[in-house]
NUMITOR-616452 format. One line per field, with one value per residue: residue number from 1; residue in one letter; x, y, z of N, C-alpha, C in turn. Coordinates in steps of 0.001 Angstrom, whole numbers. Layout:
BEGIN
n: NUM;...
res: A;...
n_c1: X;...
n_c2: Y;...
n_c3: Z;...
ca_c1: X;...
ca_c2: Y;...
ca_c3: Z;...
c_c1: X;...
c_c2: Y;...
c_c3: Z;...
This chain:
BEGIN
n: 1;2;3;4;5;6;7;8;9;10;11;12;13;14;15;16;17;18;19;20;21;22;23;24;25;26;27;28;29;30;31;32;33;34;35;36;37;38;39;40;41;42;43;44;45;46;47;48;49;50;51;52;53;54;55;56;57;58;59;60;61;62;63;64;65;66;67;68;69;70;71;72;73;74;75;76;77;78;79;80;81;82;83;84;85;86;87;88;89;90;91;92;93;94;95;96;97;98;99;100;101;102;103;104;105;106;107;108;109;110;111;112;113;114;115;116;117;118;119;120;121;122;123;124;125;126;127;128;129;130;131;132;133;134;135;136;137;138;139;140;141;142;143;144;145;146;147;148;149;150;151;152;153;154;155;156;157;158;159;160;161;162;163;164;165;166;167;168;169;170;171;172;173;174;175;176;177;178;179;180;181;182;183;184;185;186;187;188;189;190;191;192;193;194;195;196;197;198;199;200;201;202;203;204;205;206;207;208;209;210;211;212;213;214;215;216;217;218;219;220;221;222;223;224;225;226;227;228;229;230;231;232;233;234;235;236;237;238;239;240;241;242;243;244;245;246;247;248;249;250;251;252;253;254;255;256;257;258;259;260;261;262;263;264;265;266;267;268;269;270;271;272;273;274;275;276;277;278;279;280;281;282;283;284;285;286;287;288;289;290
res: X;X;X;X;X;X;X;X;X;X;X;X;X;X;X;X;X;X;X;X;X;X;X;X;X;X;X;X;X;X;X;X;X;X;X;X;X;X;X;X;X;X;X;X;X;X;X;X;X;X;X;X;X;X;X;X;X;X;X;X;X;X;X;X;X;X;X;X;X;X;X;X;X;X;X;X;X;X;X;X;X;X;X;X;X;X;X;X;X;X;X;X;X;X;X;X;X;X;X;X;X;X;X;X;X;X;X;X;X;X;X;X;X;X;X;X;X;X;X;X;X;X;X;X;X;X;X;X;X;X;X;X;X;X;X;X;X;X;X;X;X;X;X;X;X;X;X;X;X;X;X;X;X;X;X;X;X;X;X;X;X;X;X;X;X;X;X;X;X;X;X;X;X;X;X;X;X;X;X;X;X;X;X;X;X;X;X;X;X;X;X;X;X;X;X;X;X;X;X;X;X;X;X;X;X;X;X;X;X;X;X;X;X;X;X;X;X;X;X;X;X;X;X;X;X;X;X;X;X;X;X;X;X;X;X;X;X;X;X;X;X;X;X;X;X;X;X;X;X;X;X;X;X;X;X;X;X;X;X;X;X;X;X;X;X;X;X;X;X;X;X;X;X;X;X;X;X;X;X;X;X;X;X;X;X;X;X;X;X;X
n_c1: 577;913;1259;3197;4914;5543;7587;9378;10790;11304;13114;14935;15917;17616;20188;19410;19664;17097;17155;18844;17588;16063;17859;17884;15365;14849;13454;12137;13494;11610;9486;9569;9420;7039;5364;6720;5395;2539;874;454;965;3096;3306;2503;4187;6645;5656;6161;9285;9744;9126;11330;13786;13818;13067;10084;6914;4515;1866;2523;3360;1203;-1482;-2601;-3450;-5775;-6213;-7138;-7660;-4832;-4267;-4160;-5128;-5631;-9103;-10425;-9334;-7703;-6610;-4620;-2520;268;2119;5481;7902;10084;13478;12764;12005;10710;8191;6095;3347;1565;-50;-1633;-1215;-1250;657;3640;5061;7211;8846;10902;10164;10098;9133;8316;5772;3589;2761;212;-822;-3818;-4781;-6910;-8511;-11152;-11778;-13909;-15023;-12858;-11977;-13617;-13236;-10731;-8279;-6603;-3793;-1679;539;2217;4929;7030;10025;9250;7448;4290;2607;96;-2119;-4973;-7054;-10724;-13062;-14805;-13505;-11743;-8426;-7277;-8063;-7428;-4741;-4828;-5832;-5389;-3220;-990;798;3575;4937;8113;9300;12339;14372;14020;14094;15150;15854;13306;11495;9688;6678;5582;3372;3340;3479;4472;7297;8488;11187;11956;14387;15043;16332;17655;19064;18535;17146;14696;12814;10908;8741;6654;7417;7480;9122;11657;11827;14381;15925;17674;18763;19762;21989;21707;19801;18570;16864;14326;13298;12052;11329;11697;13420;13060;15261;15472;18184;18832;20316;22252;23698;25597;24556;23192;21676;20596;18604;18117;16342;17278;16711;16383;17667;17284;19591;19527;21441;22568;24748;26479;26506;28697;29806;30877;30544;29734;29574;27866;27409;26031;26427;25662;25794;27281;26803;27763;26116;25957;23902;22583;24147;26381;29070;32324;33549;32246;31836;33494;36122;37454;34868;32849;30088;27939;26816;25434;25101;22954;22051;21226;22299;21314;21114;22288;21801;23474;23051;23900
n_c2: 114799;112560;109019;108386;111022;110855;108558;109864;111944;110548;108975;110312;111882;109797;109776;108392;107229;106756;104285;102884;102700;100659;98731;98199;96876;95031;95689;96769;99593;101361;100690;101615;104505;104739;104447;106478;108595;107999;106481;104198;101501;100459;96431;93916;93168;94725;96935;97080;96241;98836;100214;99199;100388;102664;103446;104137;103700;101510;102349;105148;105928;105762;106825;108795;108375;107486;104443;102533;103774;104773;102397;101950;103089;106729;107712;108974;109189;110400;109689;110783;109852;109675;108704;108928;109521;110302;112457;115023;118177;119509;121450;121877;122833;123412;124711;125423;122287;119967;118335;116966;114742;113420;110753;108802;107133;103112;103013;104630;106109;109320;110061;111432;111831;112381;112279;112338;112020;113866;115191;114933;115023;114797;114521;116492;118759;119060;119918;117928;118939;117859;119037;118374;119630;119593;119783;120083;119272;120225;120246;120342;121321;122618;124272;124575;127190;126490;125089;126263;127456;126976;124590;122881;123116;122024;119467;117971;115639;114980;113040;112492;110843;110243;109136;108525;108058;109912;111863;115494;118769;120199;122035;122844;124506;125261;125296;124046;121970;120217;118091;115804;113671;110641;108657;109714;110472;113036;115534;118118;119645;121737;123561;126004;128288;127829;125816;123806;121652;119321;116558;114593;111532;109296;110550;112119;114137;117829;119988;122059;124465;126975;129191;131036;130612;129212;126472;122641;120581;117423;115072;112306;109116;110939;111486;114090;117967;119931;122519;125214;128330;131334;134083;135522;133847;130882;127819;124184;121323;117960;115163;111366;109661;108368;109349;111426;114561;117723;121520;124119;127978;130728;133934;136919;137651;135157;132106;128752;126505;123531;120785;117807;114661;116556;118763;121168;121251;120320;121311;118860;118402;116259;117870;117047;115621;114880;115329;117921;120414;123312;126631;129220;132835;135346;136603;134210;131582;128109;125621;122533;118898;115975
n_c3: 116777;114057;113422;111712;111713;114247;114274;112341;113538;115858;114507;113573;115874;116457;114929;112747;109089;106714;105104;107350;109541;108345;107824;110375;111341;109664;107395;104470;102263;101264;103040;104919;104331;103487;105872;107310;105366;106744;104586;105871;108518;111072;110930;114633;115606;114428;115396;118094;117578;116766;119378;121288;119786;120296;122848;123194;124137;122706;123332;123058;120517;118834;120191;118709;116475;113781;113596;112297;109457;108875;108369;105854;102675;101832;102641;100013;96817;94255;90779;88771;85104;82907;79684;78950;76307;76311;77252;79255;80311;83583;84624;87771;89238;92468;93936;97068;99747;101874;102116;99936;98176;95736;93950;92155;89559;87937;85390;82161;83006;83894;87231;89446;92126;93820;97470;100510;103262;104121;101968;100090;97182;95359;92486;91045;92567;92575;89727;87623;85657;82652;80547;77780;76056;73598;74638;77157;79910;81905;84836;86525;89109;89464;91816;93101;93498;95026;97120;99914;100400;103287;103397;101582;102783;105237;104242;101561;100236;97988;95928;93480;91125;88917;85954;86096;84419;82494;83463;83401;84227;86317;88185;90981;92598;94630;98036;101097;104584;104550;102971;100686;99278;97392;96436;94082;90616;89233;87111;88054;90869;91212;94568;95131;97053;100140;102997;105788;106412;105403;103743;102630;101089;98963;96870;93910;92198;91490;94334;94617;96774;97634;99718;102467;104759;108176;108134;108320;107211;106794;106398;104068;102513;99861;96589;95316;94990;97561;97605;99606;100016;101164;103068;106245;108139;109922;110254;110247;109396;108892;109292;108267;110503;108680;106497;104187;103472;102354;103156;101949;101725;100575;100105;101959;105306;106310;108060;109232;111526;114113;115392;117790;118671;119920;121017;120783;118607;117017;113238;111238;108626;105320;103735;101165;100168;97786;97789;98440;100852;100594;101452;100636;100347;102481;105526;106889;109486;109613;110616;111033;111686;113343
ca_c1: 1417;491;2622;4333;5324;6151;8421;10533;11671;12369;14482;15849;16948;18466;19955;19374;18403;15945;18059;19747;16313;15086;18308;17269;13944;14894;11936;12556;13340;10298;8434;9738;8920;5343;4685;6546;4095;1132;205;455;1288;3675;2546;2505;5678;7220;5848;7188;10700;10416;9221;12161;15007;13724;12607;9085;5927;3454;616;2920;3726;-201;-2355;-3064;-3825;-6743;-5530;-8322;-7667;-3451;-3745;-4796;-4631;-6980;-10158;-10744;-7884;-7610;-5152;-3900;-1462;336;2929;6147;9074;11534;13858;11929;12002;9355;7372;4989;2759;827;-573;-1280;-1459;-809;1959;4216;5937;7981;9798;11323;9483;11122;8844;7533;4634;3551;1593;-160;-1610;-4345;-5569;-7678;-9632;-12028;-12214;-14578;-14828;-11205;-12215;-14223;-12419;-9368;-7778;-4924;-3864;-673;579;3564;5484;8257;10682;8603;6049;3534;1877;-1012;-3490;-6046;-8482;-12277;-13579;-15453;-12911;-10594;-7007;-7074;-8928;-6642;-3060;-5253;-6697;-5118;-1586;-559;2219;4297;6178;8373;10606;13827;15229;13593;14285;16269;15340;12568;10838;8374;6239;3764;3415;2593;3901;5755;7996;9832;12154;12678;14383;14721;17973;17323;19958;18478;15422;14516;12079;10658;7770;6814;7830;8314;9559;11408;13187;15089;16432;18223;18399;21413;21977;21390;19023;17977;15864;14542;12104;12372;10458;12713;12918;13983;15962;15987;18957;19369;21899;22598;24782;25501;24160;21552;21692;19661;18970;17341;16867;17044;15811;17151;16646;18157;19593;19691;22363;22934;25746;27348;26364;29712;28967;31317;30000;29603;28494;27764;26034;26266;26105;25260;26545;27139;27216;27245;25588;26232;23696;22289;24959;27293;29980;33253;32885;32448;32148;35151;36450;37543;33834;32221;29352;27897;25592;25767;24114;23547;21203;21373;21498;20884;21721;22156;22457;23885;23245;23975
ca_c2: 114252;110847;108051;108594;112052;110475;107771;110118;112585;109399;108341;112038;112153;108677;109471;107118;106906;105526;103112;102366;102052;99730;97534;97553;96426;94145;95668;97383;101647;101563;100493;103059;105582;104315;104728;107940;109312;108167;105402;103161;101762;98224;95397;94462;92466;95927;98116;96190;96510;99865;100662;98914;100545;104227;103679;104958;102974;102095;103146;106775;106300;105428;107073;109904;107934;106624;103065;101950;104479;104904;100528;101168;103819;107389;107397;108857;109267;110698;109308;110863;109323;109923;108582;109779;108501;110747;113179;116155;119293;119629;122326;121478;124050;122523;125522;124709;121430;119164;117119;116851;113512;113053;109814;108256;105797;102764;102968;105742;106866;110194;109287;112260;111414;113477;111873;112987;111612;114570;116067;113522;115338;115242;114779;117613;119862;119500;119546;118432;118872;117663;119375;117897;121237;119935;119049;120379;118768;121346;119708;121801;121263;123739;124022;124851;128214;125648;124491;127093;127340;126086;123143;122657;123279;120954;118544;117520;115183;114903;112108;112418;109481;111086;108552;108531;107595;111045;113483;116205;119560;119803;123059;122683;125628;124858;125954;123252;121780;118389;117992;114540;113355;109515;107698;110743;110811;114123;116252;119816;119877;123170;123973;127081;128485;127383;124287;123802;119952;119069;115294;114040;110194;108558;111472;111929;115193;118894;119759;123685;125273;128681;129170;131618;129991;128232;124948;121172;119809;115872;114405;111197;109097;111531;112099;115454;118880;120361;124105;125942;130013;131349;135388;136353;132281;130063;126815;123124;119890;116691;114376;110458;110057;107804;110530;112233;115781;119264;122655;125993;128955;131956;135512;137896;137597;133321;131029;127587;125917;122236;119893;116317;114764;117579;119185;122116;119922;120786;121220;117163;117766;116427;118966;116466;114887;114845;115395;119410;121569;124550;127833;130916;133758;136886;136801;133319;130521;127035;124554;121364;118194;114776
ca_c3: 115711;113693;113560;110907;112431;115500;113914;111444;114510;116932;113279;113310;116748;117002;113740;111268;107741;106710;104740;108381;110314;107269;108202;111842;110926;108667;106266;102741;102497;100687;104017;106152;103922;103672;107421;107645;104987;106970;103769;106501;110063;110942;112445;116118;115277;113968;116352;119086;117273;116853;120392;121953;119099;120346;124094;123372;124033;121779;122839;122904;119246;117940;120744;118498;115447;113721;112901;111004;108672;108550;108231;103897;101480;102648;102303;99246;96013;92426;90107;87180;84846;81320;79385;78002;75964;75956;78719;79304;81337;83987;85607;88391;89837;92948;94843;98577;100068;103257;102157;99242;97942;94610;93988;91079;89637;87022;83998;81193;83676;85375;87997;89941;93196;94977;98409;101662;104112;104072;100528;99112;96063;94813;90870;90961;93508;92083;88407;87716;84398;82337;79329;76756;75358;73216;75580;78700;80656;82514;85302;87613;89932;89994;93169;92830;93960;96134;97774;100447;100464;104206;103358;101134;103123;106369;103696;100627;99847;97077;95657;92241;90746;87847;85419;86367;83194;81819;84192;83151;85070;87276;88915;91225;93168;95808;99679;102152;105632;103855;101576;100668;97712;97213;95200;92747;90284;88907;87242;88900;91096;92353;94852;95797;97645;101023;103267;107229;107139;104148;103999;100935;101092;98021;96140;92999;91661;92051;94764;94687;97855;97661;100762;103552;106381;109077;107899;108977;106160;107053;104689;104166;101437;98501;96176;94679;96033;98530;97682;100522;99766;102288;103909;107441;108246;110811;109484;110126;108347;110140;108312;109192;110540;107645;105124;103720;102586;102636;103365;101143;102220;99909;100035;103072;106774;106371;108483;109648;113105;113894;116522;117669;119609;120161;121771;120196;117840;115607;111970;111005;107089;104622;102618;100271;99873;96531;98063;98818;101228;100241;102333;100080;100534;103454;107355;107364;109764;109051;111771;110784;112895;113451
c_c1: 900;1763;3888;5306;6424;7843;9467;11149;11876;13456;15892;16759;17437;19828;20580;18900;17805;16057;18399;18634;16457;15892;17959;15884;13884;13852;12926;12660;12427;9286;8306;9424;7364;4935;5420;5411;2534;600;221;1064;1961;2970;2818;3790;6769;7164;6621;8733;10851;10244;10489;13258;14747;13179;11367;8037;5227;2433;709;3311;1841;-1518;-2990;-3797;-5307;-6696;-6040;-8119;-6130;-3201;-3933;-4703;-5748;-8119;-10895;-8970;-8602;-6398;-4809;-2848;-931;2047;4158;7372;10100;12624;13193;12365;10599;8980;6603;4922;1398;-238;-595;-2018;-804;576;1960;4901;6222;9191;9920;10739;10415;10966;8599;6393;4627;2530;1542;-1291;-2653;-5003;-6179;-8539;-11035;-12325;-12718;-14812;-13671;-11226;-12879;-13906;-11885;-9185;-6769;-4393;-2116;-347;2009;3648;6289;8791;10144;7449;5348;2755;1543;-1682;-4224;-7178;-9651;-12894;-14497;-14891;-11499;-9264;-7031;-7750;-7788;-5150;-3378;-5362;-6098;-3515;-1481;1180;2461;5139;6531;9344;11942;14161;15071;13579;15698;16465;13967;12461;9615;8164;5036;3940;2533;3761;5068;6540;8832;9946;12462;12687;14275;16528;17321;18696;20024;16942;15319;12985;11566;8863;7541;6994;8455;9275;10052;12541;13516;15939;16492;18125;19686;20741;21653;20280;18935;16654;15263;12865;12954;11896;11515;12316;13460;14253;15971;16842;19777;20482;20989;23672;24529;25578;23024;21855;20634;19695;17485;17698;16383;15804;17291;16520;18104;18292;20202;20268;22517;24151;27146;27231;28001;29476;30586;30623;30581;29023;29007;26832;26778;25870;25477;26635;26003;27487;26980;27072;25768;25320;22810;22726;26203;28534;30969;32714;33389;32346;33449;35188;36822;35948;33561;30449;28578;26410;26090;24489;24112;22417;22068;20839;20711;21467;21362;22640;22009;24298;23026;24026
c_c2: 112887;110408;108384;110286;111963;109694;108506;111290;111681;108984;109506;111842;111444;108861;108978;107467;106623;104427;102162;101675;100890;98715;97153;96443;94787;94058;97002;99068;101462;101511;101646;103822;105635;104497;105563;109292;109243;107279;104080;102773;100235;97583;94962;94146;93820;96819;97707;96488;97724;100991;100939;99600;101528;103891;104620;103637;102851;102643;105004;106872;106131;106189;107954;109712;107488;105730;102009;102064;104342;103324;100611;103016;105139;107181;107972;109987;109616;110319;109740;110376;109397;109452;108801;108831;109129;111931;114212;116803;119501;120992;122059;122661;123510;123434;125458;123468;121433;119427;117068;116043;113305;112050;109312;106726;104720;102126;104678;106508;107670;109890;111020;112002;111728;112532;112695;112164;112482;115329;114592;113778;115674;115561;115967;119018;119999;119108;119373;117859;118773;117794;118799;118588;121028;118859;119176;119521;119757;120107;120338;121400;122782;123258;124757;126025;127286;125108;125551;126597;126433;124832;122101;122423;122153;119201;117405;117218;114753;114256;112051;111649;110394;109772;108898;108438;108744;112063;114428;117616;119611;120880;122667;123877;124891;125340;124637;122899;120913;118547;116847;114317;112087;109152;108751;110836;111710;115394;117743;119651;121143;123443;125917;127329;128703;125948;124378;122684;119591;117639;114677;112621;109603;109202;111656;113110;116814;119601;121367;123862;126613;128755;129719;131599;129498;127147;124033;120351;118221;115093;113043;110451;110186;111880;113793;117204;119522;121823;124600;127733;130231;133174;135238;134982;131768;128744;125300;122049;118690;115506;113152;110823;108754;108271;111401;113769;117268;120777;123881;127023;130454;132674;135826;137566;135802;133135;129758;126676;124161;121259;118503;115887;115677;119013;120088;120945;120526;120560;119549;117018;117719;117096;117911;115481;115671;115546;116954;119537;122373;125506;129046;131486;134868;136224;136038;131906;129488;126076;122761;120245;116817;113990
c_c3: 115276;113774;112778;110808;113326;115180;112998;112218;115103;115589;113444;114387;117083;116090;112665;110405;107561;106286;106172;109344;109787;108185;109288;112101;110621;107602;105176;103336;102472;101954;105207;105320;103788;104438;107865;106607;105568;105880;104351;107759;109925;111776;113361;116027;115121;114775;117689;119196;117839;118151;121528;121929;120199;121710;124118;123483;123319;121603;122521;121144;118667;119189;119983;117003;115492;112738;112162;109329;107933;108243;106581;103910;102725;101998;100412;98196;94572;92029;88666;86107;83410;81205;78355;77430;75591;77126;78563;80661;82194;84908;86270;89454;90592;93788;96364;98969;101567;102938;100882;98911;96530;94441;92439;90900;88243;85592;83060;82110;84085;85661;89313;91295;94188;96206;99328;102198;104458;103691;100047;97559;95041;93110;90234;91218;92752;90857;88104;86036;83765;80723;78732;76031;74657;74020;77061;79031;81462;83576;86655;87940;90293;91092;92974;93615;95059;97071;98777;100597;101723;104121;102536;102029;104548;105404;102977;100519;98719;96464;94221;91644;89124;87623;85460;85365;82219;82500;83704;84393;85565;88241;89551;92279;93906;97123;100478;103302;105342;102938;101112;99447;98174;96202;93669;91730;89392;88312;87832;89251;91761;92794;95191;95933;99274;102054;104450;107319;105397;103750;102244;101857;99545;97104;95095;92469;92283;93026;95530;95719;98101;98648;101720;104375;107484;108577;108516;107682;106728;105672;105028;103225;100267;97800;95311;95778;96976;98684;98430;100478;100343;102763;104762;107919;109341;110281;109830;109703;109427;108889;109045;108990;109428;106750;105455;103531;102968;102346;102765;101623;101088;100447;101420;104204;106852;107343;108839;110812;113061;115178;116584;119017;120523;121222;120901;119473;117005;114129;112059;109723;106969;103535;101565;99754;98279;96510;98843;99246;101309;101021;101414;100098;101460;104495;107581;108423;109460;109972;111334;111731;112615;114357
């Protein structure tokens, strides 16, 4: 596991937000999310902290790293970028990657991010192309008959900053291991495809899942909903525990169990919250934990 692996299950199973870490810290969201993506590692001052919060050592959180590397950006990056001025509908079609990151950014820009430490040819490899339809945006990465899928799903991360102030709907399709949402106010994002690990923090609005893998939902503050549709999947959401939220469950044979601790737990959503996870698909479970 890298650090930033290491550090967002010790977050999970203590659990905190990342908001809640940050305060522990006394460092920005923004920073914790930076060194749970792996765009970076804290300093000794920090690791220190965050050895002590979580009773792990450091050389057990960084032995596996290479801290040369996780201290600055990866080694090699493509940046695409285009600008829009008005709300738009988006499609993004990513194929397979590592790692997946879409955050709200707080100008006109899309900003398309390809990195790797060992695709040196990213401009070449990969294309990633952005079309303006009207009211749609199209935005695709194509990969290079030169370049294999697993090279790809080991290799390549890929980060999306989308204007907040222009998001309306929002499809995206891709298959990789990661999946994170910050900082997104979005009135409907829907994923689908594939996705083992999939964390959302500071997220507003509708928040559509359609993947039948087992997954690990990590949910941090949001408002709105986290629709999960899912067949014949066991799959779980890890909520802080100052997150509000009440529970839906549609479709056939679903259910919902809930853990504290990691220890069997009464239902702990409020039915009066504003705030919804919703379970719908077939002959799926959904284990909800805090």
């Amino acid at each position: 596991m890298t650090f930033g692996e290491k550090l967002r299950q010790a977050r999970k199973d203590a659990g905190l937000s990342q908001e809640e870490l940050a305060e522990k810290l006394n460092v920005s969201r923004q920073a914790i999310t930076k060194w749970e993506t792996d765009r970076g590692i804290p300093d000794i001052a920090n690791l220190m902290t965050i050895s002590n919060l979580f009773g792990i050592a450091v050389d057990d959180f960084i032995s596996e790293e290479k801290t040369a590397q996780t201290a600055k950006s990866r080694l090699y990056e493509s940046v695409t970028e285009y600008d829009i001025d008005g709300k738009k509908d988006f499609d993004i079609k990513l194929g397979s990657t590592k790692s997946v990151s879409i955050r709200g950014g707080g100008d006109e820009k899309i900003r398309v991010i390809l990195s790797s430490d060992t695709l040196q040819n990213l401009r070449q490899d990969f294309k990633t192309k952005i079309d303006d339809i009207k009211n749609r945006i199209d935005i695709e990465v194509h990969r290079a008959k030169t370049v294999g899928d697993t090279d790809a799903k080991e290799n390549l991360f890929v980060e999306i900053v989308l204007p907040n102030k222009y998001l309306d709907r929002t499809e995206l399709d891709v298959s990789c291991r990661k999946f994170a949402v910050n900082d997104l106010d979005c009135q409907n994002l829907e994923f689908s495809g594939r996705c083992e690990c999939c964390d959302i923090e500071n997220f507003s609005g509708t928040f559509e899942i359609d993947c039948n893998l087992d997954m690990e939902v990590g949910l941090g503050a949001f408002k709105g909903s986290v629709e999960i549709n899912q067949i014949r999947a066991t799959s779980r959401v890890l909520v802080g525990k100052k997150q509000d939220f009440r529970t839906i469950v549609k479709g056939m044979g679903n259910s919902v169990v809930y853990r504290e601790d990691g220890s069997p737990a009464e239902d702990f959503s409020k039915p009066d919250s504003e705030n919804i996870i919703e379970l719908c698909g077939m002959k799926t479970e959904l284990v909800i934990e805090r």
